[in-house]
Backbone and ligand atoms as CSV (ligand in chain L), in Angstrom:
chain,resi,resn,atom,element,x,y,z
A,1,UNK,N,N,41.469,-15.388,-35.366
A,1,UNK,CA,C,41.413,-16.173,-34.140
A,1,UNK,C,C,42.813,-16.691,-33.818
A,2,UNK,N,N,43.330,-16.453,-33.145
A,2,UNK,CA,C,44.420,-16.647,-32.004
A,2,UNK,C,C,44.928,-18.326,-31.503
A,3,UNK,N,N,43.408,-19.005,-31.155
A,3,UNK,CA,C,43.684,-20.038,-30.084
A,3,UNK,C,C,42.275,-20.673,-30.537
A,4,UNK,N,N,42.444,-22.135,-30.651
A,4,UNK,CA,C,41.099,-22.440,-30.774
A,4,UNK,C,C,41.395,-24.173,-29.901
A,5,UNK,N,N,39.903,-24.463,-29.293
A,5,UNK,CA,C,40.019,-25.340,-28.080
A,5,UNK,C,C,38.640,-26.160,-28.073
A,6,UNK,N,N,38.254,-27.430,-28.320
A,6,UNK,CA,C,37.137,-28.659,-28.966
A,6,UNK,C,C,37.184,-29.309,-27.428
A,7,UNK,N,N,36.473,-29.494,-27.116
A,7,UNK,CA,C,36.150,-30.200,-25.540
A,7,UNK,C,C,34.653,-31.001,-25.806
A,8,UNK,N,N,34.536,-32.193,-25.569
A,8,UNK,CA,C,33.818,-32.960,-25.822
A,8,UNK,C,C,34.095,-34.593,-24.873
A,9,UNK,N,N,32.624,-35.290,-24.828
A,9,UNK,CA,C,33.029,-36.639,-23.467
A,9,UNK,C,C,34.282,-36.814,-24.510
A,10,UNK,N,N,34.777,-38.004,-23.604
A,10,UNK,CA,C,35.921,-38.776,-24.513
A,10,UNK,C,C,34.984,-40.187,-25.200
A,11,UNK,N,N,34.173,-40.577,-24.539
A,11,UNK,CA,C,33.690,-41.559,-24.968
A,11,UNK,C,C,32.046,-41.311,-24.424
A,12,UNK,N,N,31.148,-42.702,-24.455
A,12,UNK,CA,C,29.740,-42.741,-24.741
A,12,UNK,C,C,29.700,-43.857,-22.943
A,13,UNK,N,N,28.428,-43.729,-22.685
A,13,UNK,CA,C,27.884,-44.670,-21.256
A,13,UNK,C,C,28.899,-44.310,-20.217
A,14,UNK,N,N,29.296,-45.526,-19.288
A,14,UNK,CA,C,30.120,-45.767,-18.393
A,14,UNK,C,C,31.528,-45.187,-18.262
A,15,UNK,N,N,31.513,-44.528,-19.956
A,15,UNK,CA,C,33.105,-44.084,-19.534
A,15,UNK,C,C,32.718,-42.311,-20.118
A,16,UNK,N,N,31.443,-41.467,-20.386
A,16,UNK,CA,C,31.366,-40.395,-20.283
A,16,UNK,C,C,31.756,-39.802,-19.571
A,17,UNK,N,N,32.004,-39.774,-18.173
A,17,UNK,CA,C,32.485,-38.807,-17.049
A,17,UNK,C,C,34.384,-38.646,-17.664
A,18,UNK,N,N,34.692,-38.975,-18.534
A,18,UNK,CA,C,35.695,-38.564,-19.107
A,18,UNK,C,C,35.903,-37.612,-20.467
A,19,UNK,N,N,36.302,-36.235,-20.039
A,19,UNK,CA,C,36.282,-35.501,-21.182
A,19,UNK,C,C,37.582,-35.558,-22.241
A,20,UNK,N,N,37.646,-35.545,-23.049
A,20,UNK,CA,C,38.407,-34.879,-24.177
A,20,UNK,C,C,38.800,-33.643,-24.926
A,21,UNK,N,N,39.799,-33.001,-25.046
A,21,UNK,CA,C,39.996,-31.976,-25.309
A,21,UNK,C,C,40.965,-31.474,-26.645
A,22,UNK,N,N,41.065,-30.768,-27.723
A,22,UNK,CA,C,41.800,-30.700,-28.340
A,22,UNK,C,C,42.404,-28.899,-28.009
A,23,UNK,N,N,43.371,-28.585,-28.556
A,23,UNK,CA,C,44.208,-27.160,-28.467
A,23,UNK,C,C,44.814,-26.870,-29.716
A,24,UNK,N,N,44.852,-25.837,-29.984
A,24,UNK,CA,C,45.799,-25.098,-31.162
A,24,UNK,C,C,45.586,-23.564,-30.940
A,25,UNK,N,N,47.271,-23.317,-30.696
A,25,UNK,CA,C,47.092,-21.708,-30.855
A,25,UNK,C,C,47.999,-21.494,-32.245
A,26,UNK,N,N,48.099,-20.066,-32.517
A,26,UNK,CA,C,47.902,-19.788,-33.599
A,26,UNK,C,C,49.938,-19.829,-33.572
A,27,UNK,N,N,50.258,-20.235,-34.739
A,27,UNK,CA,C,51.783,-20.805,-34.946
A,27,UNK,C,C,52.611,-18.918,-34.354
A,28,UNK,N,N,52.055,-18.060,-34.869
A,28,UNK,CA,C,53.001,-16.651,-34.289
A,28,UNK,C,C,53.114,-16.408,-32.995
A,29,UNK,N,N,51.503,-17.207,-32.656
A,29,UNK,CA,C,51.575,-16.831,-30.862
A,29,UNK,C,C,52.245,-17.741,-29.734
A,30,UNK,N,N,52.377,-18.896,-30.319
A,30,UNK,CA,C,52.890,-19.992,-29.757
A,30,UNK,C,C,53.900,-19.490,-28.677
A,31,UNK,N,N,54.001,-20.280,-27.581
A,31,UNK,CA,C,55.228,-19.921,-26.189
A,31,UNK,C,C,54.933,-18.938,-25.907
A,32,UNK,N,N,53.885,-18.298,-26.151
A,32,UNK,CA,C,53.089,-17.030,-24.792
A,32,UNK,C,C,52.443,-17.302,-23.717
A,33,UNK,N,N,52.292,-18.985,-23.241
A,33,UNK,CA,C,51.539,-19.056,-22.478
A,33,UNK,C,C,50.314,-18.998,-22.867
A,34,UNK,N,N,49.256,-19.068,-23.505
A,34,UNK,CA,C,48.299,-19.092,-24.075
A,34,UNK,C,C,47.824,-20.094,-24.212
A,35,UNK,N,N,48.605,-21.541,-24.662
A,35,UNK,CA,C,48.066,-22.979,-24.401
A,35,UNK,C,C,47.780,-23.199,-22.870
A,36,UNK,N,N,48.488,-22.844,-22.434
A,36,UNK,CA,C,48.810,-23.317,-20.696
A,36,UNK,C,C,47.214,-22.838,-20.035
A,37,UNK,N,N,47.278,-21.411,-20.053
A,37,UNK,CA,C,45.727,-20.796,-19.754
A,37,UNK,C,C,44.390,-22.178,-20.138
A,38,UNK,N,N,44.308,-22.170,-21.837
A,38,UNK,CA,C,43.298,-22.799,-22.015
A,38,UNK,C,C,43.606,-24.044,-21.287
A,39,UNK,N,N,44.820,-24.623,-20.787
A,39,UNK,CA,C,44.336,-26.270,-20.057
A,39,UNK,C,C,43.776,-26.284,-18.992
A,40,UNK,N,N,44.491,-24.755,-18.270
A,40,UNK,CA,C,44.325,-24.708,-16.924
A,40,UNK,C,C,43.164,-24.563,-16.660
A,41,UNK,N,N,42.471,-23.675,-17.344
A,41,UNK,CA,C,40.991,-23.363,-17.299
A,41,UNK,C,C,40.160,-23.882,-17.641
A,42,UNK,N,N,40.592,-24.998,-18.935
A,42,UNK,CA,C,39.556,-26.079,-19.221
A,42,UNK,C,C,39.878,-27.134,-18.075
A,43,UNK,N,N,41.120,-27.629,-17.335
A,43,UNK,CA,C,40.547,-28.322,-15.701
A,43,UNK,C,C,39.935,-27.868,-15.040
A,44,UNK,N,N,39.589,-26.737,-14.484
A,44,UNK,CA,C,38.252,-26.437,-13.683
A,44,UNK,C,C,37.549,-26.603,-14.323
A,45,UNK,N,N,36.986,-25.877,-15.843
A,45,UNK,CA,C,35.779,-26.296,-15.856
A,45,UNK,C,C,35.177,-27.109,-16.541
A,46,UNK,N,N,36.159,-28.056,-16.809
A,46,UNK,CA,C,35.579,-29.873,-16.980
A,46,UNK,C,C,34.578,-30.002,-15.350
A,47,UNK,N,N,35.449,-29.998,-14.270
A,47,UNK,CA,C,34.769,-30.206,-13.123
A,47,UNK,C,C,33.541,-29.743,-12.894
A,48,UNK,N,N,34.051,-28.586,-13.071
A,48,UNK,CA,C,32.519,-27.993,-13.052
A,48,UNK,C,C,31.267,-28.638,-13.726
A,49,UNK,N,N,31.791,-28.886,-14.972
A,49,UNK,CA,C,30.470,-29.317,-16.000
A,49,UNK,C,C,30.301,-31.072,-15.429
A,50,UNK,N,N,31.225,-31.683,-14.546
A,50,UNK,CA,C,30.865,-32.824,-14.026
A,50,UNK,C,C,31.642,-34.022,-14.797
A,51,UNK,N,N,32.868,-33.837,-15.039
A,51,UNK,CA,C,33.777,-34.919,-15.599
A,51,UNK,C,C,35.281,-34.827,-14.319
A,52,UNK,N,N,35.200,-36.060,-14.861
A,52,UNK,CA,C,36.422,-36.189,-13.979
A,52,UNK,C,C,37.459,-36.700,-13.711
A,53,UNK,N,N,37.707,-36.771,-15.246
A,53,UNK,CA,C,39.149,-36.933,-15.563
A,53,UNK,C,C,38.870,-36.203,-17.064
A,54,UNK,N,N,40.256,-35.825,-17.149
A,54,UNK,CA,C,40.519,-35.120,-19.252
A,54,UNK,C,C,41.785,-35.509,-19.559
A,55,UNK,N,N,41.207,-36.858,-20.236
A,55,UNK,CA,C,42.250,-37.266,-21.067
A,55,UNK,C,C,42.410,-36.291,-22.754
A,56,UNK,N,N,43.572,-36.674,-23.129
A,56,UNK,CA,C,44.289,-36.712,-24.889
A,56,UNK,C,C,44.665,-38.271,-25.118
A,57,UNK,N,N,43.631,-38.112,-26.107
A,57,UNK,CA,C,43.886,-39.194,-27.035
A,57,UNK,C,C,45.611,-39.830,-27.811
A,58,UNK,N,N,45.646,-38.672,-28.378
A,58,UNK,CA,C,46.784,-38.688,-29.605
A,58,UNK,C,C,47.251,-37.352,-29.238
A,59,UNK,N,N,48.536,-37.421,-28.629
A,59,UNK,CA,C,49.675,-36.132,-28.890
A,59,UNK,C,C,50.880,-36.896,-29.086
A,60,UNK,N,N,51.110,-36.673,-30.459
A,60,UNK,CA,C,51.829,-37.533,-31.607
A,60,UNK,C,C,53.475,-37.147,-30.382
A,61,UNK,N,N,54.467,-37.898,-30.283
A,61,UNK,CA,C,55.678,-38.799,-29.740
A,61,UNK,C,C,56.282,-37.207,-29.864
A,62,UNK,N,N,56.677,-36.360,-31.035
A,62,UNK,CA,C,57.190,-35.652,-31.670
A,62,UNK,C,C,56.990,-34.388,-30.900
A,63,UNK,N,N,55.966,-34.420,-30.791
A,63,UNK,CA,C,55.078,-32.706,-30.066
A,63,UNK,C,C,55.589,-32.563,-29.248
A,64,UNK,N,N,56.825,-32.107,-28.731
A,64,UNK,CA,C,57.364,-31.497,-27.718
A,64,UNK,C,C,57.165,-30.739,-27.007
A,65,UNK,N,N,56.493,-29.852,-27.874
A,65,UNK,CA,C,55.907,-28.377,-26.609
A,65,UNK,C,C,54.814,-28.533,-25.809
A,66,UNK,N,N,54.007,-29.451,-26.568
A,66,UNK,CA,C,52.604,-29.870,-26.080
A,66,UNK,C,C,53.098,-30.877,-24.749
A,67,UNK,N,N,53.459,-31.678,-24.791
A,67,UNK,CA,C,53.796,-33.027,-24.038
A,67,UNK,C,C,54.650,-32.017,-22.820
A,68,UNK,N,N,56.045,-31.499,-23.146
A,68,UNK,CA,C,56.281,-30.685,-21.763
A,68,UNK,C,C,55.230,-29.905,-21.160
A,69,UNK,N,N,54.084,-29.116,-21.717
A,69,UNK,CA,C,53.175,-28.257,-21.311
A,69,UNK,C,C,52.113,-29.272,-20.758
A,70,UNK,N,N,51.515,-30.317,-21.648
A,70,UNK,CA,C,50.987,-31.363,-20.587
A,70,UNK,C,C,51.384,-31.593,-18.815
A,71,UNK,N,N,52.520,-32.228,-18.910
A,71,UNK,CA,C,53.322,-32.516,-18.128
A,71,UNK,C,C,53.548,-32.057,-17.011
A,72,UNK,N,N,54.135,-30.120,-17.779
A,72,UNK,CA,C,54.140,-29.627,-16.454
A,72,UNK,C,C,53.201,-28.829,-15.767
A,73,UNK,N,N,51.513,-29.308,-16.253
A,73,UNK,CA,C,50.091,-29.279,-15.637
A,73,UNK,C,C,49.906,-30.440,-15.326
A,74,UNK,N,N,50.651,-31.497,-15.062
A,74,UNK,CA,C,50.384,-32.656,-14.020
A,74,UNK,C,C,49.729,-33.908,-14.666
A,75,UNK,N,N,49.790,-33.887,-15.906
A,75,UNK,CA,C,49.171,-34.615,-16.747
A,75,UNK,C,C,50.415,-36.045,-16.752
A,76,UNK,N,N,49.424,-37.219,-16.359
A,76,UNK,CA,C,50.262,-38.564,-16.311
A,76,UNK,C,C,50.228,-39.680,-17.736
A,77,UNK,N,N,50.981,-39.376,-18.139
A,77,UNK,CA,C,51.474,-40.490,-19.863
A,77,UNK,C,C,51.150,-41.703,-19.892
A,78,UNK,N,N,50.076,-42.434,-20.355
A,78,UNK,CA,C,50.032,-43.764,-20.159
A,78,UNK,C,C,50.352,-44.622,-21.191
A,79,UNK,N,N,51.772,-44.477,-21.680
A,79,UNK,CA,C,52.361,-45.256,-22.378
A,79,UNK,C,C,52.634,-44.843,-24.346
A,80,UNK,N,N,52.492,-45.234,-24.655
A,80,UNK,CA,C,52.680,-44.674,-26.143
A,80,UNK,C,C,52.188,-45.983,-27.315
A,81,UNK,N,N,51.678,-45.495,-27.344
A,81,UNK,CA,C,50.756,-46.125,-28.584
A,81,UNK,C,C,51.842,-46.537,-30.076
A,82,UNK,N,N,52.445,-47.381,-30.223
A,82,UNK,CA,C,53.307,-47.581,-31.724
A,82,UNK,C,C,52.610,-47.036,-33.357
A,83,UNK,N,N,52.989,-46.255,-33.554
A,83,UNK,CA,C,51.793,-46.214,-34.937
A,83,UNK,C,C,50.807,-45.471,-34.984
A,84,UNK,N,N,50.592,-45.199,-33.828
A,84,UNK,CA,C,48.769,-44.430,-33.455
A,84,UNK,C,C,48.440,-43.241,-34.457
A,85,UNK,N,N,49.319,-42.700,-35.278
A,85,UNK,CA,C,48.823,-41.613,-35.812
A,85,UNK,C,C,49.520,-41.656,-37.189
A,86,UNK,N,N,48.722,-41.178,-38.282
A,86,UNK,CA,C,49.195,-41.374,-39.620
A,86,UNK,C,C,49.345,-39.469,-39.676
A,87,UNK,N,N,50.287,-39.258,-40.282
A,87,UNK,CA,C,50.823,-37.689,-40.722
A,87,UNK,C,C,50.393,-37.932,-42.531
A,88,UNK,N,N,50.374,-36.317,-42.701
A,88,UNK,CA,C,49.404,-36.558,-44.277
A,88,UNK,C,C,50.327,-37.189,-45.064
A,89,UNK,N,N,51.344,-37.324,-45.033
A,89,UNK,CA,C,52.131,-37.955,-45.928
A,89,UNK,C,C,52.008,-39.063,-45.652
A,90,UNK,N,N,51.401,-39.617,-45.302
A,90,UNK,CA,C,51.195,-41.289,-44.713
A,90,UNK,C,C,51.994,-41.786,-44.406
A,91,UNK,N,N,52.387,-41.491,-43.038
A,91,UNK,CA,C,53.730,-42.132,-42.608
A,91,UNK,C,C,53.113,-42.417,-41.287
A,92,UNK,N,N,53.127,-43.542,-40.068
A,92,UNK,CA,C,52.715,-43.762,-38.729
A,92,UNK,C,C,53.491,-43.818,-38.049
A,93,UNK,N,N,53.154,-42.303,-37.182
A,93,UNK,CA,C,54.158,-42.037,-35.840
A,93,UNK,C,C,53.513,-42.166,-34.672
A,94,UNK,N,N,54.473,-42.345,-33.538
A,94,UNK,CA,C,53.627,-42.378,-32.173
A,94,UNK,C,C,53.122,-41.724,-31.432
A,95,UNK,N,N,52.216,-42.336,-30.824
A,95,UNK,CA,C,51.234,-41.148,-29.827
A,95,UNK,C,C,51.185,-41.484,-28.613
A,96,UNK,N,N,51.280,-40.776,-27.781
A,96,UNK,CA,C,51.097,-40.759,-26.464
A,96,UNK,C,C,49.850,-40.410,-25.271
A,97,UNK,N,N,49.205,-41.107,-25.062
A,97,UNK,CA,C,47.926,-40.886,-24.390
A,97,UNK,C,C,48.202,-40.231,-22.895
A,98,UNK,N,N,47.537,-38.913,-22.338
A,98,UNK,CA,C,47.941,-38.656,-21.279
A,98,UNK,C,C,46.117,-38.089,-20.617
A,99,UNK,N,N,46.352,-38.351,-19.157
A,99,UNK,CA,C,45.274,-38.073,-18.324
A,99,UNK,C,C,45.509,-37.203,-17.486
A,100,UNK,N,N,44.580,-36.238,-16.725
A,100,UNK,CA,C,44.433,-35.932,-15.295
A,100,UNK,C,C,42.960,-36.122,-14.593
A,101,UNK,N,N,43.359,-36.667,-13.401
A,101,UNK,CA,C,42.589,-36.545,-12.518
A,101,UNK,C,C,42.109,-34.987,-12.494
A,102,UNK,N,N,40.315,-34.590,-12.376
A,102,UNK,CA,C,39.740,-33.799,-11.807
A,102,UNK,C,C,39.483,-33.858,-10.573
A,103,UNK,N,N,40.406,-33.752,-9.254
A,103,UNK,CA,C,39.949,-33.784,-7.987
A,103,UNK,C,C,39.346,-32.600,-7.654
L,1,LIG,C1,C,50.445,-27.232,-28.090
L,1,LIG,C2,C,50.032,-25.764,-28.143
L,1,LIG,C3,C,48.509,-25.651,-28.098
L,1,LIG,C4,C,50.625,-25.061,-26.922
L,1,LIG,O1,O,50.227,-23.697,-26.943
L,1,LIG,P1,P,51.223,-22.522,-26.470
L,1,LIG,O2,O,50.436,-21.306,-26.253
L,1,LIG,O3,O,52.378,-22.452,-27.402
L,1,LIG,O4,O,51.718,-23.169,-25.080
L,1,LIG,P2,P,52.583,-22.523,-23.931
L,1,LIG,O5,O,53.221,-21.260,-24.392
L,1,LIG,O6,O,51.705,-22.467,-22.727
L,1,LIG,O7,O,53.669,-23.657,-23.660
L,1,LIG,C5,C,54.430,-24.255,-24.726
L,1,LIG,C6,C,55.809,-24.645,-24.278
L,1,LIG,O8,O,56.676,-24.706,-25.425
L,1,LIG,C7,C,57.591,-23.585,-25.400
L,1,LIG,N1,N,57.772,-22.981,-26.708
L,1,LIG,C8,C,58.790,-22.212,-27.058
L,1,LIG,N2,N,58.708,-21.880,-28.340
L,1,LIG,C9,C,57.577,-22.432,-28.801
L,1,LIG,C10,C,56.949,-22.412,-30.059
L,1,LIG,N3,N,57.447,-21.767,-31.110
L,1,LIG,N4,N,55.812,-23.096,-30.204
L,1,LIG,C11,C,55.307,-23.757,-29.173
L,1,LIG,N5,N,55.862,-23.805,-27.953
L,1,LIG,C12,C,56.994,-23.142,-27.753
L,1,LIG,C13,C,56.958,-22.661,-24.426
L,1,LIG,O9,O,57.911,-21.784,-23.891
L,1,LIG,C14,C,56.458,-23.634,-23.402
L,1,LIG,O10,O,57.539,-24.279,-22.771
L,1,LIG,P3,P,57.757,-24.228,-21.223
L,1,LIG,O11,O,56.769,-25.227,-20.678
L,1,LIG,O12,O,59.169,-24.647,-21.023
L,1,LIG,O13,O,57.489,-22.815,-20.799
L,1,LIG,C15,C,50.603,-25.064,-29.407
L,1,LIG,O14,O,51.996,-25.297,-29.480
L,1,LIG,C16,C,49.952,-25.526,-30.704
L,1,LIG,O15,O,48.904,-25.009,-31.111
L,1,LIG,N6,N,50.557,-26.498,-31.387
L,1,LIG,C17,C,50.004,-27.004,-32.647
L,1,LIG,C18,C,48.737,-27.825,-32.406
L,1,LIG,C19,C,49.010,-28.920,-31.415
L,1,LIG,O16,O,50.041,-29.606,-31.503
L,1,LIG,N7,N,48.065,-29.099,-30.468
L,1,LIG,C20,C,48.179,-30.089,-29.423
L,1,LIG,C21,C,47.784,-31.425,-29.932
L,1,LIG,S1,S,48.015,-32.654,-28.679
């Protein structure tokens, strides 16, 4: 497997109409465009399935490729979390929470 992609609400009640999404393609395939596809295509069809917004939780400060590829699918940063994420070596780095609107 190549690319693998977890889509689920972000949360429970009043704030379900918000999905969550995770991504990983496979480290050889990386910068083919292959992440980009699965976002693009998981924004339509979040809509479709009736959410309407898809946030990320945690895309750790560091993740560069992810955060420009966010970004330049229109995805807006709401600030950065100090600490938000422990790496296995137990060390806490930052994360950055980002959204889009499903219009
Ligand atoms: C984030 C991730 C899913 C993106 O997938 P992808 O198929 O590499 O994404 P794309 O090719 O569409 O875009 C990645 C960007 O990084 C660039 N890039 C260059 N070399 C790269 C490499 N070795 N690895 C990743 N990205 C690279 C791409 O060219 C592109 O930049 P651009 O926007 O200037 O064109 C993938 O890097 C990954 O699986 N990372 C590990 C897991 C992870 O961090 N998931 C996200 C958690 S928030």
């Amino acid at each position: 497997m190549s690319a693998f992609i977890s889509q689920h609400p972000n949360n429970v009640g009043r704030c379900s109409h918000i999905s969550n999404a995770s991504y990983a393609v496979s480290s050889g395939e990386r910068g083919k465009h292959i992440g980009e596809q699965l976002v693009k295509d998981y924004l339509s069809k979040a809509k479709q399935l009736g959410f309407r917004i898809l946030q990320f939780n945690a895309v750790v400060e560091s993740n560069i490729h992810a955060r420009h590829l966010y970004e330049r699918l229109g995805f807006v940063q709401l600030g950065t979390i100090p600490g938000g994420f422990r790496t296995k070596d137990g060390h806490y780095v930052n994360i950055c929470p980002y959204y889009h609107t499903l219009d």
